[in-house]
C-alpha positions, 0 to 999 in steps of 0.5 A: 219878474213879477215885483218892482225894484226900488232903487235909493241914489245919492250922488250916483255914479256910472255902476247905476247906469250900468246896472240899470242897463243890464236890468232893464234887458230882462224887462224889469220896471224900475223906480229910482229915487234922487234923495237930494243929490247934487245938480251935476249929478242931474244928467245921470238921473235924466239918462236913466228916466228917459233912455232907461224908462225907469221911475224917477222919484226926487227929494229937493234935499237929502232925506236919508235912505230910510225916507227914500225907500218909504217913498219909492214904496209908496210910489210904487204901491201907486203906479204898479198895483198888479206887482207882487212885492218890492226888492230894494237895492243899493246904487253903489255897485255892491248888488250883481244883476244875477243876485237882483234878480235871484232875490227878485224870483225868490220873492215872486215864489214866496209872498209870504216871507221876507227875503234877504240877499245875504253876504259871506262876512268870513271872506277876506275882502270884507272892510273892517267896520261893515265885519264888526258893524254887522256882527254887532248888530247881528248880536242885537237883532238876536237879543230883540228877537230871538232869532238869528240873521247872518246879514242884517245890514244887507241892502238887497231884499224882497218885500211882498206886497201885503206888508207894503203899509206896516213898511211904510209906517215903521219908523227911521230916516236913514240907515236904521230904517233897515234894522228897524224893518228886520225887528219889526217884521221878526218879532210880527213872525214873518219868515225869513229867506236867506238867499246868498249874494256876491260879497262886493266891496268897491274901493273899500266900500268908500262909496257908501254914505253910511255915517259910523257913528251917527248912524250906528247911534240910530241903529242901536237906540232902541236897545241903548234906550233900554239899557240906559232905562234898565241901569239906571233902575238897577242902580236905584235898586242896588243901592237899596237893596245893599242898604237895607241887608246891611242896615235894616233887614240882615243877611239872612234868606228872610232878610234878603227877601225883603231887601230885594222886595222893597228895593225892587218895588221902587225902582220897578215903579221907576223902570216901567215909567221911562220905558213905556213913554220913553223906551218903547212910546207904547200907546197901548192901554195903560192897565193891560200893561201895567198889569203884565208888567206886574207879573214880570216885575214879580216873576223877576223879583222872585227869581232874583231872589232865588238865585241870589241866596242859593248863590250866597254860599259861594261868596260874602259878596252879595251885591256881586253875586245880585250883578251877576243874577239880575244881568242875566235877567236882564236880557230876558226882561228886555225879550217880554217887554219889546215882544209882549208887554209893550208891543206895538200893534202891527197896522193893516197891510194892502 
């Protein structure tokens, strides 16, 4: 085994030392990190750095996952330079040894992709929330993109070496990090390998750290962001739009043009503020943005437009039928600004 196994714990039981026992005879370089854990917990950590020989890193207080895996990151770019890559574990028991290790020598094979251990969530073990979680957030890695991923909250999987700096500069501390590295490293192009693992769940899976709502929040913010950004922009766009066909412009093709034109143009203004310093936090230059949200905004704009008068003989309802249209849009839009307009430059790897 070419790559270096990073292993996060949090108040660890005896399936980590277990786990180390097994690994450490097929002479695999590990490298733990304590992120916070409480003192009782102390000998299990001196067991595995001194009978085990693994790497121990120790944070004085809980980081979260996500920082603990930045800093057995870095700490094992450090120590060993010659590695291939990086496979990143969980403590609690859920990942097999014959798994680590297939994923370990997938990675060894394939320096240039991304690997994912990856679960059957149609098995009838699975918890409720880790089914519905992953499914939902399945859903939003395809809607930020376009690409499908069965397991997207697996904690087994291989980093090659020459992401190792865009890994550790992709933001989050604790379980969003790794929805956050799948979006990161999907929309940059970078392959996906799927390799199939154990379904493991221990006691319910009451073992992980995982916070619902909490951590379901930070994982979901990015697309909450932007929701919130895009509903308020269509409220103030709606609200216009119903006032001026009814009031100043009419209802016919011409005056649905200009309704939806003005309206647009102001909320548009509005839409593309909060989701540059506010959505996305781009930092990118200001007038090469501005000028390809302009040709989203108008394309947009034109295809509501379209869509509504041809849609208009359906219904009297105009506002409706504009719902329907413009929720439609609504996905694509959020498709070119994450990927396109407001992407974020991917930083130099070693």
């Amino acid at each position: 085994m070419e790559s270096v196994l990073i292993i996060p714990a949090l108040n660890p039981d005896e399936k980590l030392i277990t786990l180390v026992e097994k690994l450490k005879q097929n002479d695999i370089r590990i490298v733990i990190i304590n992120d916070g854990s409480e003192e009782k917990y102390d000998n299990i950590f001196k067991l595995l750095k001194y009978k085990f020989r693994c790497e121990l890193c120790t944070h004085t207080k809980n980081m979260g996952k996500g920082v603990a895996l930045k800093t057995g990151l870095r700490y094992a770019s450090l120590k060993y330079p010659d590695c291939s890559g990086y496979v990143m574990a969980d403590a609690d028991g859920q990942h097999s040894t014959e798994d680590i290790l297939k994923v370990a020598d997938t990675l060894d094979k394939n320096p240039d992709s991304l690997v994912l251990g990856t679960r059957d969530f149609d098995k009838k073990n699975i918890p409720f929330k880790s089914r519905w979680g992953n499914r939902i957030t399945s859903f939003v890695f395809l809607l930020s993109t376009s690409h499908q991923c069965s397991d997207t909250q697996t904690g087994l999987r291989g980093i090659p070496k020459q992401f190792t700096e865009m890994c550790l500069s992709i933001p989050g501390d604790r379980y969003e990090y790794e929805m956050n590295m799948l979006l990161e490293t999907g929309k940059n192009g970078i392959p996906f390998i799927y390799v199939p693992i154990e379904t493991i769940y221990l006691e319910d899976n009451k073992s992980s750290h995982f916070h619902a709502i909490k951590d379901s929040v930070c994982i979901y913010l990015n697309i909450l962001k932007f929701s919130l950004s895009s509903l308020a922009s269509a409220i103030i766009d709606l609200i216009l739009f119903t006032v001026f066909v009814n009031y100043l412009f009419g209802t016919g093709s011409g005056g649905i043009l200009a309704a939806t034109v003005t309206a647009r143009v102001m909320s548009g203004c509005v839409n593309f503020m909060i989701n540059k310093h506010w959505v996305f936090q781009s930092k990118n230059n200001n007038s090469s943005e501005v000028l390809q949200y302009m040709v989203l905004f108008f394309s947009q704009m034109i295809l509501s437009w379209l869509f509504v008068t041809c849609l208009s003989n359906l219904s009297d309802n105009l506002t409706i039928i504009k719902i329907l249209v413009d929720s439609s849009l609504f996905l694509l839009s959020y498709q070119i600004q994450k990927n396109l307009i407001f992407h974020k430059k991917r930083k130099g790897t070693i």
